[in-house]
C-alpha positions in Angstrom: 1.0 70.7 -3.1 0.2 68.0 -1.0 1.5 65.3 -3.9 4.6 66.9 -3.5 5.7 67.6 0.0 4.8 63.8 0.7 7.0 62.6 -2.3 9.7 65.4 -2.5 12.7 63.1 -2.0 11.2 60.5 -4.9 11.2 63.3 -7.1 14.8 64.7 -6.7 16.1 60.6 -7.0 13.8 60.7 -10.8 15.4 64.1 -11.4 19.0 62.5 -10.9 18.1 59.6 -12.4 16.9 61.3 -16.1 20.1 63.3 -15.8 22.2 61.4 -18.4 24.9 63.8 -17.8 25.8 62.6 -14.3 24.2 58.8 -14.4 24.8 57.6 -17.8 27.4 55.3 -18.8 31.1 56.8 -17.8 29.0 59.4 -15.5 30.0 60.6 -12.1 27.3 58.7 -10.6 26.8 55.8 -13.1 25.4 53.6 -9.9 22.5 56.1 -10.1 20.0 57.5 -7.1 18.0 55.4 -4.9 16.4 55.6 -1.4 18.9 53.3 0.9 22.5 52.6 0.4 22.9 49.6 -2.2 25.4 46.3 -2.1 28.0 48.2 -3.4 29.1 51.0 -6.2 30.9 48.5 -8.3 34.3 49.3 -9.7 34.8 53.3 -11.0 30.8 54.2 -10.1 29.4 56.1 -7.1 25.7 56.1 -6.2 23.7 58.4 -3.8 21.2 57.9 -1.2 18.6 60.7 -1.4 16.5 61.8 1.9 14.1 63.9 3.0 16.0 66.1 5.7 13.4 68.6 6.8 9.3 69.8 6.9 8.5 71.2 3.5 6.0 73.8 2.3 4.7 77.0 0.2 7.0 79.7 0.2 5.7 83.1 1.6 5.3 84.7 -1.7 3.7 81.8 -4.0 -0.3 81.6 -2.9 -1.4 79.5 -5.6 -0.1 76.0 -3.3 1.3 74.8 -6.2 4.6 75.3 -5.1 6.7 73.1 -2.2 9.5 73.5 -0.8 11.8 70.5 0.2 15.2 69.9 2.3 17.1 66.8 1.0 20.3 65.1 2.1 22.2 63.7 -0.9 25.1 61.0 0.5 27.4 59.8 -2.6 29.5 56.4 -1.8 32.2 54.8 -4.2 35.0 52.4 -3.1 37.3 55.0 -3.5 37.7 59.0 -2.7 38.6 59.9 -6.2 35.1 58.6 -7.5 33.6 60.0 -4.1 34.4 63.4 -4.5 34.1 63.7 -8.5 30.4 62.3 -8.1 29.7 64.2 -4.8 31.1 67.6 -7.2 28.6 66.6 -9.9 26.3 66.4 -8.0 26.2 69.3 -6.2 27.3 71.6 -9.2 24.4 70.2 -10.9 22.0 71.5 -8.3 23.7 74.4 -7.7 22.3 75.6 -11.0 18.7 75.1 -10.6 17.9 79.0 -10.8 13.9 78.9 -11.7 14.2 77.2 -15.1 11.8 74.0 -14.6 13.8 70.6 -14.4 11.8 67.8 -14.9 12.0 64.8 -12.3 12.7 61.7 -14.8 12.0 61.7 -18.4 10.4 64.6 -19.5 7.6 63.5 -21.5 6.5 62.0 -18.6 7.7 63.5 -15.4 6.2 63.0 -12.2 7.4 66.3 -11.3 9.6 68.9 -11.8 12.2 71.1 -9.5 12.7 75.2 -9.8 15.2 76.4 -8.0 17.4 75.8 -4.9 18.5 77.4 -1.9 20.9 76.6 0.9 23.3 74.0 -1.1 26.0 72.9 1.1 29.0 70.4 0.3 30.3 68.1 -0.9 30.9 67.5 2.9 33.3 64.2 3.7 31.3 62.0 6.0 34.0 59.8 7.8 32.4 56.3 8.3 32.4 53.7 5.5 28.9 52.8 4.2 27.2 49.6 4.7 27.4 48.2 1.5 31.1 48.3 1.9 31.7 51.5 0.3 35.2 53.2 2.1 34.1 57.0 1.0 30.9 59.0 2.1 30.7 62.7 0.8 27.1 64.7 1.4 25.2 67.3 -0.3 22.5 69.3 1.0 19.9 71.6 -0.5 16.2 73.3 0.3 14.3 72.9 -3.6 11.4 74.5 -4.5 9.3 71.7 -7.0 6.1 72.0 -8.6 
């Protein structure tokens, strides 16, 4: 469990990162995940900054310690609020529907992890201050996931 407590927000930025469906070319987040805000989003892309938020752990009913339990911050930023919001909607719709079926954190032959479910999803939540890289719009996404 230890492996992933310590690396919990790495894992969710390979899990958005092997999602062709919201990084790929023309995707919602086509500027894909990373672990501080970039230069910029480019023109019609958003990227997100993924953070650990909170302590993580074994949930009360799973004994094996296989199981961790992670809170994550997801910010989106994109030039403008159209691409903002759309990316920030993805995103949270897409982890919205992690219900126990096992995700896996990158490319799936070989994943360095993979998330179950989540719990507490909040957002997209507008964030009023530009980002440094110049980006105008800010929306967050938050989430507790359980990962193996």
């Amino acid at each position: 469990m230890a492996a992933a407590v310590l690396a919990g927000d790495v894992l969710v930025r390979a899990w958005v990162n092997g999602r062709d469906d919201l990084t790929g070319q023309g995707g919602p987040l086509s500027g894909g995940a990373y672990d501080k805000e970039q230069a910029g989003s480019g023109p019609g892309g958003a990227y997100v900054v993924v953070s650990q938020t909170g302590g993580a752990g074994g949930p009360v009913a799973e004994s094996g310690g296989e199981l961790a339990t992670v809170n994550v911050s997801m910010q989106v930023y994109s030039l403008t609020k159209e691409n903002a919001s759309r990316a920030a909607t993805a995103l949270f719709t897409a982890v919205d529907a992690l219900t126990g079926l096992p995700e896996p954190c990158g490319d799936r032959a070989a994943a360095e992890g993979w998330i179950l479910v989540t719990d507490q999803v909040r957002g997209p939540i507008a964030i009023p201050q530009p980002g440094v890289g110049g980006e105008q719009f800010t929306y967050m996404v938050t989430a507790m996931l359980a990962q193996l």
